[in-house]
C-alpha positions as a printed Julia matrix, in Angstrom:
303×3 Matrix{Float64}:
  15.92   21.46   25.93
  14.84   23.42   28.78
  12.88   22.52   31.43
   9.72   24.5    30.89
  10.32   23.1    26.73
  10.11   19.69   27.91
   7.01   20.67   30.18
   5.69   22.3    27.33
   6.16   18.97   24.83
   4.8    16.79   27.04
   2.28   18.59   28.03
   1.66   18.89   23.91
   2.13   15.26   23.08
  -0.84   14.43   26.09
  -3.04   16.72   24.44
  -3.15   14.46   21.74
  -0.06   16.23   19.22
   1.93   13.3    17.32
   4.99   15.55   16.79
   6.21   18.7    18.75
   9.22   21.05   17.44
  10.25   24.48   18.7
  11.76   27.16   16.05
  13.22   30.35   16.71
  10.76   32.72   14.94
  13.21   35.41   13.19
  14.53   32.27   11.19
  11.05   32.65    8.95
  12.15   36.75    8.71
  14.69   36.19    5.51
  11.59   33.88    3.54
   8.62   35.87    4.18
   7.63   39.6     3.4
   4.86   41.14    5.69
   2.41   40.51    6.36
   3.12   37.1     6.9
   5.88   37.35    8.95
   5.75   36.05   12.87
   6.66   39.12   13.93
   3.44   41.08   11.88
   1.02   38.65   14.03
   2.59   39.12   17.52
   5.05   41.83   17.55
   6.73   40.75   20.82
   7.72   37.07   19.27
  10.78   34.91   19.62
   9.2    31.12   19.26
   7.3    29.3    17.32
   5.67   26.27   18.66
   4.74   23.73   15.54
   2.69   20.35   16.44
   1.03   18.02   13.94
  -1.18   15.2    13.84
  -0.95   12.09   11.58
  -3.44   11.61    9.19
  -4.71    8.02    9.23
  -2.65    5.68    6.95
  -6.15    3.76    6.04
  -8.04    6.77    4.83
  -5.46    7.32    2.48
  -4.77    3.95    0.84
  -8.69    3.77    1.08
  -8.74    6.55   -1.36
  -5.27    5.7    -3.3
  -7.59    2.13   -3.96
 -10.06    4.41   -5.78
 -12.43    2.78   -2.28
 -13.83    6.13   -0.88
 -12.48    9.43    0.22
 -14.74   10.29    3.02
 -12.39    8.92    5.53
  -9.73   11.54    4.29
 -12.26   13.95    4.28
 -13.14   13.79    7.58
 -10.19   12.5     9.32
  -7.42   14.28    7.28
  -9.38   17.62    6.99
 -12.29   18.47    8.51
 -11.96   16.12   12.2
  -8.49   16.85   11.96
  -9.02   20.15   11.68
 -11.13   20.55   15.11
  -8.25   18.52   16.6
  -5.66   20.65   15.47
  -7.13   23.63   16.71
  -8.4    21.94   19.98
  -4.72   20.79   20.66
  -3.41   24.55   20.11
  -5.91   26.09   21.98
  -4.86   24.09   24.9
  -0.78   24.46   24.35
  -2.05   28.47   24.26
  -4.06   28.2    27.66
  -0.85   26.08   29.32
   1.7    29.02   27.45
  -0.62   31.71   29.12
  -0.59   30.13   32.59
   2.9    30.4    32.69
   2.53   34.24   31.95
   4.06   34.52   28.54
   1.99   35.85   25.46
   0.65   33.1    22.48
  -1.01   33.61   19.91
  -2.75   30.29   18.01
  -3.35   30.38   14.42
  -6.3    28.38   13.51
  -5.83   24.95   11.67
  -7.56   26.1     8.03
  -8.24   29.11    6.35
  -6.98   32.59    5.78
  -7.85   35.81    6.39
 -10.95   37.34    3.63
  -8.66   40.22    3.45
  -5.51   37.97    2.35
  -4.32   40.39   -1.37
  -1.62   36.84   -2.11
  -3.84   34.41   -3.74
  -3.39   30.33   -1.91
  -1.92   32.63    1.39
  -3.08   31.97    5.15
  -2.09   34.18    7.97
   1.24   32.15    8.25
   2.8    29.34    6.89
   2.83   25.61    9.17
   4.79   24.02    6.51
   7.86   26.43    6.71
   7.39   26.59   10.66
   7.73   22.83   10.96
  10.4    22.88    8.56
  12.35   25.5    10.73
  11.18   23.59   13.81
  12.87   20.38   12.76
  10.38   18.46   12.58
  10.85   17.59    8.42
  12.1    18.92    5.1
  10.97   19.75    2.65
   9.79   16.83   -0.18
   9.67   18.15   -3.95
   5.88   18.25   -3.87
   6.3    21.19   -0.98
   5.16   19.03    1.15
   6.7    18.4     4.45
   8.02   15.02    5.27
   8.92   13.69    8.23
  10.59   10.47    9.08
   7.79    9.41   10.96
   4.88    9.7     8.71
   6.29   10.87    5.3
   3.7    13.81    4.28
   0.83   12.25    6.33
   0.97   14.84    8.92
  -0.71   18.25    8.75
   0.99   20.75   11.34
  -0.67   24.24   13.35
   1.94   26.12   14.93
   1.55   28.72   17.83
   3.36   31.91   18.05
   4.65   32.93   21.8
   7.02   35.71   23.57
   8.6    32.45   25.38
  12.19   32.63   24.17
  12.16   28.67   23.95
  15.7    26.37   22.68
  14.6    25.51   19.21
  14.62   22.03   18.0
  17.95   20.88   15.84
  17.07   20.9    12.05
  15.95   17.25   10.63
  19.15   16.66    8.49
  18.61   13.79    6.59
  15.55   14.78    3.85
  13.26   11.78    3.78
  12.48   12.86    0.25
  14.85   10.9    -2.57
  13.58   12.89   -5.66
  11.5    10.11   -7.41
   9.05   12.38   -8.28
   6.25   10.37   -7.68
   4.04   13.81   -6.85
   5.18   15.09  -10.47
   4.09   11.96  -12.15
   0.38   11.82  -10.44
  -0.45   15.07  -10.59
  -3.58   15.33  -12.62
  -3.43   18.93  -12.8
   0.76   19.32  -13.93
   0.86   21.66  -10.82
   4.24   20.47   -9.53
   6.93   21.22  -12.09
  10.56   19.88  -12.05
  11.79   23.51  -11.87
  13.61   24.07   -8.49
  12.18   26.4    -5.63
  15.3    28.0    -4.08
  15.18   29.53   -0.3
  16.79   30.02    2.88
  15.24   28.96    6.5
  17.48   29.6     9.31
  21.0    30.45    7.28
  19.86   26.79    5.75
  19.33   26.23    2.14
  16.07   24.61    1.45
  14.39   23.26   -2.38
  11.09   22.31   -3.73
   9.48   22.13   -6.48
   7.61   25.02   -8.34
   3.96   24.48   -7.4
   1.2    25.87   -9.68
  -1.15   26.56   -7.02
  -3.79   28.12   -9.29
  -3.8    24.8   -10.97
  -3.37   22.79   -7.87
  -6.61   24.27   -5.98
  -8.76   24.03   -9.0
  -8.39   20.15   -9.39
  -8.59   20.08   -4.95
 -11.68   21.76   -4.54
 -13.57   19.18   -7.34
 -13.74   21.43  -10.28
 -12.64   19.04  -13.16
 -12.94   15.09  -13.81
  -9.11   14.87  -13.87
  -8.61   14.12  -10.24
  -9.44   10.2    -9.72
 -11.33    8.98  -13.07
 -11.89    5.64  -11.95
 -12.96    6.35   -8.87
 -16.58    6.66   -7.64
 -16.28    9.78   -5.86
 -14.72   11.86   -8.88
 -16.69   14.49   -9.61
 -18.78   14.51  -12.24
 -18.53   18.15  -14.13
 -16.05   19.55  -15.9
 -16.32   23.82  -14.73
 -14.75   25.86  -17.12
 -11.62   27.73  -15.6
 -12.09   31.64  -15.87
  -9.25   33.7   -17.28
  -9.95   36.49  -14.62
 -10.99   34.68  -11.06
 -12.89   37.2    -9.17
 -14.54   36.29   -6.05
 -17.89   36.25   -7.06
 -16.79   34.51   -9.93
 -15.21   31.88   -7.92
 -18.26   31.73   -5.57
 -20.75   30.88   -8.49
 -17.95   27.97  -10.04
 -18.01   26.54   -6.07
 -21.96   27.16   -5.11
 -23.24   26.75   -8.9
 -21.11   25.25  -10.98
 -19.41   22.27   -9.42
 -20.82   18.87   -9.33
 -23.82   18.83   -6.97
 -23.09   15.84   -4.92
 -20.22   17.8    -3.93
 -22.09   20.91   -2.8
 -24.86   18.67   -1.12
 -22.06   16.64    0.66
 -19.98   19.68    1.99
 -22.92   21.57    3.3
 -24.44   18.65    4.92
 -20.88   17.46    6.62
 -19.36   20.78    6.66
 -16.24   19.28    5.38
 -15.98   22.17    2.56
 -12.32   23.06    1.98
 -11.31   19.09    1.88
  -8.73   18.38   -0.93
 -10.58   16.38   -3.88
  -7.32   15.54   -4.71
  -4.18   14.54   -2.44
  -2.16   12.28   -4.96
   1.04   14.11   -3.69
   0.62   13.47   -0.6
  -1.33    9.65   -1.29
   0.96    8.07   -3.97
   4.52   10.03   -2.1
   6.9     6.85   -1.64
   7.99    8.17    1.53
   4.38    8.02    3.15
   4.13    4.66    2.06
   7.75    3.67    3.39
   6.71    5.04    7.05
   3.75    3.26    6.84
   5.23   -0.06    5.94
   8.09    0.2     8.37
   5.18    1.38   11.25
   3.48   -2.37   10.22
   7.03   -3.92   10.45
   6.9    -2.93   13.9
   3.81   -5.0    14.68
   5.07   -8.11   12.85
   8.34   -7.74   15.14
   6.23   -7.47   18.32
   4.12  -10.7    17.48
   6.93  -12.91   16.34
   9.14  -11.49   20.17
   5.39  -12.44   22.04
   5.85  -15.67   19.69
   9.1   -16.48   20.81
């Protein structure tokens, strides 16, 4: 790694970023068509700059425990959010002061404009892929070795031509199909997803996002029945999803609690869902051995 890269992670990583990776940004060219291609955002590209932050282990297994999923709300979503984009923002400022060009793409959302239903500006999840940072698990889902899928990721795109990061080559992901088995909405299907990033082969499952987002944003009991914070009404699924359509089955429809609690929190857009990511057996391995390491440290103090 270069010197400015190294300036540049560390720099990242005190801002508050768990995980840094660098990707050369034409390796994204053979997946994507435009728009959504680095080079349709900032013409004069050649990096990619991918961070994440960890999403607490508790607020998870609080809401695995059927406990309460306002933690994850707010601290895998909506907090992290801010965090995400308060962390990019400042990568951009430190890319800028060195004279090069960056351009940040926010942490949620995509553009009103956006014709490819479930499609932001660009994609994180490929970019941290490419950035070797994690592979791909079957859910579609990235999973690194250090969190499993407990990560979400915000990438910047720069004119720095930067040494990428070497590709993660051991896939943290051992096809138990976990995410298959607790989907409540049969989103993730056992048919294979079949790509190249980079010149490198890379498989997931195929995801019924249609399905997927309806069960996420709290439109059906399915999600967690046993749980206190299901939601309570069942909206009917259109055949033909317009938007105003889909406004009235969010602002109308849904269960109210849910439209009283986003609006006064502002934590609309927070999965109601998240068993792929919650009940994924390599989440729950990272945590575990991240606990070992505490047992180890007591018993050395011990000793």
């Amino acid at each position: 790694m270069s010197t400015f890269a190294e300036e540049l992670r560390d720099y990242a990583l005190s801002q508050g970023a768990d995980l840094f990776g660098i990707a050369k940004a034409s390796d994204l060219d053979e997946y994507f068509t435009p728009p959504h291609r680095a080079k349709d955002l900032l013409p004069d590209v050649q990096s990619l700059v991918v961070m994440a932050l960890h999403i607490p282990d508790g607020a998870l297994e609080a809401q695995k425990n059927n406990i309460t999923n306002y933690s994850y709300n707010m601290f895998g979503y909506t907090y992290l959010n801010r965090e995400l984009d308060f962390v990019s923002y400042k990568v951009t400022k430190f890319l800028e002061k060195h004279y090069y060009q960056a351009l940040p793409i926010p942490g949620r959302g995509s553009h009103y404009w956006e014709k490819k239903p479930g499609y932001g500006p660009f994609s994180f999840r490929h970019a941290a892929v490419a950035a070797g940072l994690g592979q791909f698990g079957w859910s579609g889902l990235v999973l690194t070795p250090e969190y499993g899928p407990r990560q979400r990721f915000i990438a910047i795109l720069t004119d720095a031509e930067l040494p990428p990061t070497p590709p993660l080559e051991k896939n943290p992901c051992t096809k138990c199909f976990q995410c298959i088995k607790n989907c409540p909405a049969g989103a993730i299907t056992n048919k294979p997803w079949e790509k190249t990033i980079g010149g490198r082969p890379v498989t997931y499952g195929v995801v019924r996002t249609d399905l997927c987002s309806w069960v996420a944003k709290g439109m059906t009991t399915k999600a967690w029945p046993d749980a206190p914070f299901n939601p309570n009404v069942d909206v009917e699924k259109p055949e033909t999803l317009t938007k105003d359509e889909h406004f009235k089955c969010l602002w109308e429809k849904r269960d109210a609690r849910l439209r009283c609690s986003e609006h006064d929190e502002g934590n609309y857009g927070a999965t109601l869902c998240g068993r792929c990511m919650i009940f994924c057996t390599a989440g729950d391995k990272a945590m575990k051995s991240r606990l070992a390491k505490r047992q180890n440290t007591t018993q050395d103090t011990q000793e």
